[in-house]
N, C-alpha and C positions, 0 to 999 in steps of 0.2 A: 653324692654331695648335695643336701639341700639347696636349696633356691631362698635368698635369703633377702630377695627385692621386695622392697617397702611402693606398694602402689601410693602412689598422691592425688589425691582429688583436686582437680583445679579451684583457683582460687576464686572468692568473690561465692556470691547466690547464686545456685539454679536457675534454669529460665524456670520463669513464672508463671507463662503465657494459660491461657486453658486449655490448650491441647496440649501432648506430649513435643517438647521442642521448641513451640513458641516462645518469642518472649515479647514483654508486656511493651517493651519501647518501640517493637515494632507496630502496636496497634495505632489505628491514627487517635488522633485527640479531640476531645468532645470538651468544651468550654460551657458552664449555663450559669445561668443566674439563681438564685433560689433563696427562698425565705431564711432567716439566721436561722429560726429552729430546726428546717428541715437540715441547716448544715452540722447542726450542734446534735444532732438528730443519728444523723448518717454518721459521723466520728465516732459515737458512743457506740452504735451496732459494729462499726470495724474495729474495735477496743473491746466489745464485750466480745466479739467471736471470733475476733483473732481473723480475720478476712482482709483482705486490702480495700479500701474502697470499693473500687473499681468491680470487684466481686459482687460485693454486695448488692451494687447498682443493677448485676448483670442478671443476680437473681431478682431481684424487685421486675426489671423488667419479664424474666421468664414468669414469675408468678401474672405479672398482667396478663399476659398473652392466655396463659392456661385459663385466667378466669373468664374471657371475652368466648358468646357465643361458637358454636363452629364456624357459621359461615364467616365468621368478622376476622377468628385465625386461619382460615384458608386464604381470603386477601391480603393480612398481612404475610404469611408467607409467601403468595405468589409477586407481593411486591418488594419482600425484601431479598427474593432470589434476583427479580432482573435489575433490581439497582447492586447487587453483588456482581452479576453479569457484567454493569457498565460500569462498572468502577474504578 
């Protein structure tokens, strides 16, 4: 006799988070202020690329980081591990 059970995917979005499982309401919240255009600026790339803000932000900052000297990314990484540490 077949098996004739209908799986259901729950309901609502995926978590979204960057890792597998995350999700984005878990992350804490980051408030700035910023020039109109950079914000009309930032809308338009999460519109043109289909990314949530919050992405896009996160690559902007991975591109900083890659373009800064070594020595300048080895202290930002060793201080953004122990402020992760104390957090």
């Amino acid at each position: 006799m077949p098996d004739n059970r209908v799986t259901r995917r729950r309901a609502g979005r995926p978590p979204a988070g960057a890792k597998e499982g995350e999700k984005v309401k878990d992350y804490p919240q980051l408030s700035i202020r910023v020039p109109m255009e950079m914000k009309a600026r930032l809308n338009a790339l999460s519109a043109v690329t289909g990314l949530a803000q919050w992405r896009v932000i996160v690559e902007a900052i991975d591109c900083f980081l890659h373009d800064l000297p070594p020595n300048d990314r080895e202290l930002v990484d060793g201080l953004s591990q122990r402020l992760m540490r104390a957090g």
